[in-house]
C-alpha positions as CSV (number, residue, x, y, z in Angstrom):
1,X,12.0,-12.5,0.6
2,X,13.1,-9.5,2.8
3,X,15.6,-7.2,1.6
4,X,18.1,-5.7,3.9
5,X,20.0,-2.6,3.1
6,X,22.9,-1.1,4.9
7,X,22.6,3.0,5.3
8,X,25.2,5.3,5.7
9,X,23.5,8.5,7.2
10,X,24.2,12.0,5.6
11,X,25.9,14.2,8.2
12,X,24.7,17.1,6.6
13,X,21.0,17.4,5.8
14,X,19.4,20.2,3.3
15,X,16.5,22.2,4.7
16,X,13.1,21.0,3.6
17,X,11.1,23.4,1.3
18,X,9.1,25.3,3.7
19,X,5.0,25.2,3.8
20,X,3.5,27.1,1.0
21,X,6.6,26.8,-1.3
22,X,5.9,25.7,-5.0
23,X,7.3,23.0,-5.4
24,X,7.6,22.5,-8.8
25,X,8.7,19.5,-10.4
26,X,12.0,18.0,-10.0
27,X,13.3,21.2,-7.9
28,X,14.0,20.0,-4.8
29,X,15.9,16.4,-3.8
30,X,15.9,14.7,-0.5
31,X,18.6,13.9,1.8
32,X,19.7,10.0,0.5
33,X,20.0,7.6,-2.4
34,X,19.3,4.3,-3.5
35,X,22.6,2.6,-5.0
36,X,22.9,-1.0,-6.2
37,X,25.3,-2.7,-8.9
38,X,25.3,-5.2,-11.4
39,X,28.0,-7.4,-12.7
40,X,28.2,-10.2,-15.5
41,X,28.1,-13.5,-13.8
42,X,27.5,-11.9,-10.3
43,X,23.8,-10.1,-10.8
44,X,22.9,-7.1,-8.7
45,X,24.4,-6.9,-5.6
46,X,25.3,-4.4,-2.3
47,X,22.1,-2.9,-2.4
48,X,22.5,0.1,0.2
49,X,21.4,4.0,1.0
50,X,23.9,6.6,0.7
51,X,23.9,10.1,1.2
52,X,22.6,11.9,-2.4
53,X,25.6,13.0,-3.9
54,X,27.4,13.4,-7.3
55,X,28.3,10.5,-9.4
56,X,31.3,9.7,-10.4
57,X,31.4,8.6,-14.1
58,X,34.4,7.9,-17.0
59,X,34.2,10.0,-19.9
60,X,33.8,7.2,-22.0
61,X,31.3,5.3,-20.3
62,X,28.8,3.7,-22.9
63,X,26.0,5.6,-21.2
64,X,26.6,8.4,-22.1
65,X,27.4,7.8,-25.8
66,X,25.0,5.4,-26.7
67,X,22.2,5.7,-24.5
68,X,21.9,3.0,-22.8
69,X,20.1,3.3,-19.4
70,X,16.0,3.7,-18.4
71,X,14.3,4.9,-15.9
72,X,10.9,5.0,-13.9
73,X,8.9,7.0,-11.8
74,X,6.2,6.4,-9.0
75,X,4.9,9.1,-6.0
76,X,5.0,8.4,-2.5
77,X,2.0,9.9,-0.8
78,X,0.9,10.7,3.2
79,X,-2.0,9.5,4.2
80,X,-4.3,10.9,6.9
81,X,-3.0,8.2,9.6
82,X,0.6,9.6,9.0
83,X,1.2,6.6,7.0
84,X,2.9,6.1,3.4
85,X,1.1,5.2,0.5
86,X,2.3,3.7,-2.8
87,X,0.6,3.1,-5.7
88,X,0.6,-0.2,-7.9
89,X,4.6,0.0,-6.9
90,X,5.0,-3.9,-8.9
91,X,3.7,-2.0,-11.9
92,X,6.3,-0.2,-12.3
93,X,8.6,-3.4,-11.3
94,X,7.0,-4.8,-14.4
95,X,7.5,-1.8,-16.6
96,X,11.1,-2.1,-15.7
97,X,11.4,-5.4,-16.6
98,X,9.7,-4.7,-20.4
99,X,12.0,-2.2,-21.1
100,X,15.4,-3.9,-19.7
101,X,14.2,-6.2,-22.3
102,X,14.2,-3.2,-24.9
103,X,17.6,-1.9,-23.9
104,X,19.4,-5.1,-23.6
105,X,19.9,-4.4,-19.9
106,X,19.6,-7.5,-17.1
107,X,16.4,-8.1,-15.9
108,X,15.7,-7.5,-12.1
109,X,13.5,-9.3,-9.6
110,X,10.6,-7.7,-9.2
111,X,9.9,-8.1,-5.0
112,X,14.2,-6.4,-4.9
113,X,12.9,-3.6,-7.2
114,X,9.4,-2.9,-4.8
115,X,11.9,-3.4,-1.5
116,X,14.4,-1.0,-2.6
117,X,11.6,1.6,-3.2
118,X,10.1,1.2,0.1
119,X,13.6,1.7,1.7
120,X,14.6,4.6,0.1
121,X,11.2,6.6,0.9
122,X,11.2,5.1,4.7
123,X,14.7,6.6,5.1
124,X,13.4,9.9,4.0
125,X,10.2,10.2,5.2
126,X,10.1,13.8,6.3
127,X,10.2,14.9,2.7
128,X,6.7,13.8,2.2
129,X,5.0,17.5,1.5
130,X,1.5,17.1,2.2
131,X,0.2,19.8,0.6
132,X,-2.9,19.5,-1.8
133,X,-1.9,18.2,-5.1
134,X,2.1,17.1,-4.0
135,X,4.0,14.3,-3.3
136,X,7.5,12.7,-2.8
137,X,8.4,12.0,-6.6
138,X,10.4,8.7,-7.0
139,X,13.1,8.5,-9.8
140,X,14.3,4.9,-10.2
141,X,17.0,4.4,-13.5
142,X,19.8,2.1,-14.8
143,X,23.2,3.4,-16.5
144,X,26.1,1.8,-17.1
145,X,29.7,3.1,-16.0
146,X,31.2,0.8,-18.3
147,X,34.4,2.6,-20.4
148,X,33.8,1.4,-24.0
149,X,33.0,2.7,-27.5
150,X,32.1,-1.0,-28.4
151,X,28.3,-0.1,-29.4
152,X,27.4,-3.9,-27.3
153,X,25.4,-4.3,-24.1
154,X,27.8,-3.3,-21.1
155,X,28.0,-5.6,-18.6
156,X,28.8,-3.4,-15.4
157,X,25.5,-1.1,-14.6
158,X,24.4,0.7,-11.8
159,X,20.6,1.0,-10.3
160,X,20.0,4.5,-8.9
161,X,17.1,5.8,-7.2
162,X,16.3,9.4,-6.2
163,X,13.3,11.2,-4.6
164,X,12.1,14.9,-4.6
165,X,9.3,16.7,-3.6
166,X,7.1,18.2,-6.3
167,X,4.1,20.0,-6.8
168,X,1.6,19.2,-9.6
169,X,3.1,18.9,-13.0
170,X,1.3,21.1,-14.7
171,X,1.3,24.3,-12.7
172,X,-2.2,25.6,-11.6
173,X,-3.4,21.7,-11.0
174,X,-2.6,21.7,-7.2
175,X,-5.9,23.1,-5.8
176,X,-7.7,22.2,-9.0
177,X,-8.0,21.2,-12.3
178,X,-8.4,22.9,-15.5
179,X,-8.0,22.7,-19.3
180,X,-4.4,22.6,-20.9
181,X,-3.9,23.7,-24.2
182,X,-2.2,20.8,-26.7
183,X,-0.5,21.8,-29.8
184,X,-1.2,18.5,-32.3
185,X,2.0,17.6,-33.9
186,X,2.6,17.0,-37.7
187,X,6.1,17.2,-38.5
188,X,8.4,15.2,-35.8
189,X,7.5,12.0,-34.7
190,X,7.8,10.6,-30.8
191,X,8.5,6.9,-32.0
192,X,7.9,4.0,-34.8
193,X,6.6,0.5,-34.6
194,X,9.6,-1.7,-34.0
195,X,11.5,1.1,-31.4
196,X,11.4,1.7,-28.5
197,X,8.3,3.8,-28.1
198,X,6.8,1.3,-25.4
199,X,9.9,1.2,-23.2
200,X,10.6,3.8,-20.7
201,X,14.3,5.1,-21.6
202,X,15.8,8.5,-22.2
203,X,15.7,8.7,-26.3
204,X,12.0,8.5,-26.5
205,X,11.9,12.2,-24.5
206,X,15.1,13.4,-25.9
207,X,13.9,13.6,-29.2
208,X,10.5,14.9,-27.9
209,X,11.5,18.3,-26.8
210,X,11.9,20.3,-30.3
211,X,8.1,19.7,-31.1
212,X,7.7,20.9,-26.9
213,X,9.6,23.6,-26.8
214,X,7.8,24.7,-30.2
215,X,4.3,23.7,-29.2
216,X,4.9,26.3,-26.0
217,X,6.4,29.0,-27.9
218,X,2.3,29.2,-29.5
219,X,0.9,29.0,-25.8
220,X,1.0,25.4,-26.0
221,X,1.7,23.5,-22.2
222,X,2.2,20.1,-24.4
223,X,2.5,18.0,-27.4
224,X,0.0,15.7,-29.3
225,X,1.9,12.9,-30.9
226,X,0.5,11.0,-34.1
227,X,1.7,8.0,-35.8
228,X,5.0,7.9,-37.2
229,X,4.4,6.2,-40.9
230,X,1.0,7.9,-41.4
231,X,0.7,10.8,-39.2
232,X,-2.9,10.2,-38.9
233,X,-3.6,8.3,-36.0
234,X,-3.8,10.0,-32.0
235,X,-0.8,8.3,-29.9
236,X,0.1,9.9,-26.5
237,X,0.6,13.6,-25.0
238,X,3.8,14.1,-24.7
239,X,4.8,12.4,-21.4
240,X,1.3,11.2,-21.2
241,X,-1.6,8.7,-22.9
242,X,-4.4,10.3,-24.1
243,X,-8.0,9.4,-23.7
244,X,-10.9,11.4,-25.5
245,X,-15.0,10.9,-25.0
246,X,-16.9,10.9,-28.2
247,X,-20.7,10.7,-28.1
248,X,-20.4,8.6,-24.8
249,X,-17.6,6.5,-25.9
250,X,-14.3,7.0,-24.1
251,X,-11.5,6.0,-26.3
252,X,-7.6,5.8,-25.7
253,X,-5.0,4.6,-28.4
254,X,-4.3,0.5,-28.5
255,X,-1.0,0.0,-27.3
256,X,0.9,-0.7,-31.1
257,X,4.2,-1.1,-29.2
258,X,4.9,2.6,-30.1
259,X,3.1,4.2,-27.2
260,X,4.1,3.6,-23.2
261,X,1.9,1.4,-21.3
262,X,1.5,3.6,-18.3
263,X,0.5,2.7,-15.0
264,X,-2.0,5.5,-14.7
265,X,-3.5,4.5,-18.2
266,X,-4.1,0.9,-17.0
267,X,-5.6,2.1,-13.6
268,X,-8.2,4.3,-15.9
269,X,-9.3,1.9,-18.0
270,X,-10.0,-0.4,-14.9
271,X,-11.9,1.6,-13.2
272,X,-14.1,3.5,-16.1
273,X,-14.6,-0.4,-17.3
274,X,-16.0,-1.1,-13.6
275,X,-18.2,1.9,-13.9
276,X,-20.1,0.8,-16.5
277,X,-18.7,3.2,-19.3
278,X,-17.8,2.2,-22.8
279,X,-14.6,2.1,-23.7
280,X,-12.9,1.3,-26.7
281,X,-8.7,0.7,-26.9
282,X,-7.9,1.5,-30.7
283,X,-6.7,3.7,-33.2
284,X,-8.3,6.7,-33.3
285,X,-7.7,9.1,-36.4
286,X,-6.8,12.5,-35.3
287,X,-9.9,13.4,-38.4
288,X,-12.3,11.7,-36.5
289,X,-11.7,13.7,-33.0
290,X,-11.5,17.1,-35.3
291,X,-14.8,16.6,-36.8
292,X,-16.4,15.1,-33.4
293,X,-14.9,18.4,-31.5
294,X,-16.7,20.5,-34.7
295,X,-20.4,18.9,-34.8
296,X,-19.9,19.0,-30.8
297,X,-19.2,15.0,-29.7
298,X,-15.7,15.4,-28.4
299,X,-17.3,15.8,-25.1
300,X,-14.0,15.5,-23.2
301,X,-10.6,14.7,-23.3
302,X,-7.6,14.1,-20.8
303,X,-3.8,12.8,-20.7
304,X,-2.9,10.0,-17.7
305,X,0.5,9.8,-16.5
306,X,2.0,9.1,-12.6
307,X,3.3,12.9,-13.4
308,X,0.2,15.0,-13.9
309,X,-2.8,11.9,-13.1
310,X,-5.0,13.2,-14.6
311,X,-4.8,16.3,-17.2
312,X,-8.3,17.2,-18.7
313,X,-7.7,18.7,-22.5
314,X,-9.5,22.2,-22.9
315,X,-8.1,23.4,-26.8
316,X,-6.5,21.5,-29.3
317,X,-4.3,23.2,-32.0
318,X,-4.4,21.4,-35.3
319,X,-3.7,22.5,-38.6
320,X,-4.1,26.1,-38.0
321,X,-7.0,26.5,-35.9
322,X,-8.1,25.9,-32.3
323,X,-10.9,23.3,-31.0
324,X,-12.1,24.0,-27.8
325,X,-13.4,20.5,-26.3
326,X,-16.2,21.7,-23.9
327,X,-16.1,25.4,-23.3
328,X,-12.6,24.4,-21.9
329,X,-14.6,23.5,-18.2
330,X,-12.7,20.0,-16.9
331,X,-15.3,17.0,-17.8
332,X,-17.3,15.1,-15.0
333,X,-15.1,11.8,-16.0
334,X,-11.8,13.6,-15.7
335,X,-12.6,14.6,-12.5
336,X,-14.4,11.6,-11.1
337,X,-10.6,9.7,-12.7
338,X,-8.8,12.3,-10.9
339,X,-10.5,12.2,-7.1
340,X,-11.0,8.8,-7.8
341,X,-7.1,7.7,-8.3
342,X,-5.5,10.9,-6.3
343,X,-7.9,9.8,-3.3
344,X,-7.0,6.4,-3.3
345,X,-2.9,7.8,-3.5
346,X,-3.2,9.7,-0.5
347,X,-5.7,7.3,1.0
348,X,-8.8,9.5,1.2
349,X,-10.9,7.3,-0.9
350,X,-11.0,3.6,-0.3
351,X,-9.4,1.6,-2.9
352,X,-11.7,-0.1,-5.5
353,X,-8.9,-2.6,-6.3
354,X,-7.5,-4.8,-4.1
355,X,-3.6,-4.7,-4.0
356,X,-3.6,-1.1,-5.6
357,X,-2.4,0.9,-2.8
358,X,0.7,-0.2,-0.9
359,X,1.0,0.8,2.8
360,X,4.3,1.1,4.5
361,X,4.8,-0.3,8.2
């Protein structure tokens, strides 16, 4: 079905980051907007790009008291014909769909939800930094205006998408890759079995940044989760999963509906399973990759996530001590995942799936 959005143009552009500026992430937003609405017994409707501007929102809208919205996130890339590239865009069509589900919010069709993206990063183009290790960073997410303290589903909501141009998420990883340091966490919990751990919505990072901003205050860039009943079992890295190589065996946690399916996760296990690695999805203990990084078979670890792609793990903080995992030097399957998948984004590296990298006209 084709999708055709009106555009109103804004009049009054921003200047564009110059060449050589860090980026950053989240620093710098492009000209226009995606806007759409939804309305009980109508659907989502008037689709269109706007200039990016300020919302207006009611004090009392349900949003903003009881949290319920979601969002996404996806990276446009330039490829060396001057093209666009997405990447595995209906994934994250899917995702949406799982956690609307979650949040009690309407579903949305899944070819609207790809079209709208395409429109939005067509329209502004020009933001696209090309730059090793950057991209145009898309933010799609669902709110509701809706004025009522009535804790029920609203039935007015509004789909929003935004774009900015970002460096790599975790600074240093532009040019190349090296080792972040992880701080394992035993006290707070990300989310429980039965939450909303596997959706993609505000809460889960909300309550997430105490056990960050603590974790970097000890020289820490991020946050191991563990289980929430048991605190004994490896979930994700903070906005990331986790995947860890013991004795040739690359394992990443079983999705136990408290850990986010992500895109980038999904798109790793593909491709090591097609290489002919072995690869187990299951709980992993965080005792067993303690004692593998102490007799020396925690050969390597790394976190996955559209933010960062690939993240190799060089020091884990647990219980008091450190654990180097491999002198801290990035493994050779982090960085065959990471010029692997950020080849294939920015279309330097054929795809090895077909229907993984989506070209714009």
């Amino acid at each position: 079905m084709e999708y055709n959005f009106p555009i109103t143009r804004n009049e009054s552009p921003k200047e564009k980051p110059a060449a050589g500026t860090s980026l950053g992430f989240g620093k710098y937003f492009t000209d226009h907007m995606f806007m759409m609405d939804y309305d009980e017994g109508q659907g989502w409707h008037d689709g269109r790009i706007i200039p990016y501007q300020n919302l207006s929102i009611d004090p009392a809208a349900t949003s903003l008291h009881y949290g319920q919205m979601m969002f996404e996130g996806l990276k446009a890339y330039r490829n060396p014909q001057g093209k666009i590239n997405l990447f595995r865009p209906d994934m994250n069509a899917k995702r949406l769909n799982r956690t609307n589900a979650r949040m009690c919010i309407p579903p949305m069709d899944e070819d609207l939800f790809v079209a709208a993206v395409k429109a939005i990063v067509e329209i502004d183009q020009d933001w696209i930094p090309t730059e090793q290790g950057c991209s145009l960073y898309i933010r799609p997410f669902i709110i509701s205006p809706e004025v009522s303290f009535s804790v029920l589903p609203a039935k007015k909501y509004w789909f929003i998408i935004v774009l900015s141009a970002v460096g790599a998420y975790y600074e240093g990883n532009e040019s190349k890759l090296h080792g972040s340091h992880i701080w394992v966490e035993e006290e707070y919990i990300r989310a429980a079995v039965g939450g909303t751990g596997f959706a993609k919505c505000g809460g889960n990072y909300g309550c997430g940044m105490i056990a960050a901003a603590e974790a970097k205050k000890k020289g820490c860039e991020e946050v191991l989760w563990l289980d929430a009943k048991e605190h004994k079992y490896v979930e994700e890295v903070g906005t990331s999963n986790a995947f860890f190589k013991i004795n040739g065996t690359i394992i990443t946690s079983s999705l136990t509906g408290s850990i986010l399916p992500g895109v980038t996760r999904d798109s790793c296990l593909q491709l090591l399973k097609k290489w002919g690695y072995n690869v187990e999805e299951r709980r992993l203990g965080i005792a067993e990759v303690i004692e593998a990084a102490k007799n020396g078979t925690l050969e390597e670890a790394w976190a996955t996530g559209t933010a960062c792609v690939i993240s190799p793990i060089g020091v884990l903080y647990y219980d008091g001590k450190q654990f180097p995992i491999n002198d801290e030097v990035v493994g050779d399957v982090s960085q065959k995942l990471y010029d692997t998948l950020y080849g294939m984004q920015i279309g330097t590296v054929e795809p090895e799936m077909e229907g993984w990298v989506v070209t714009l006209d």
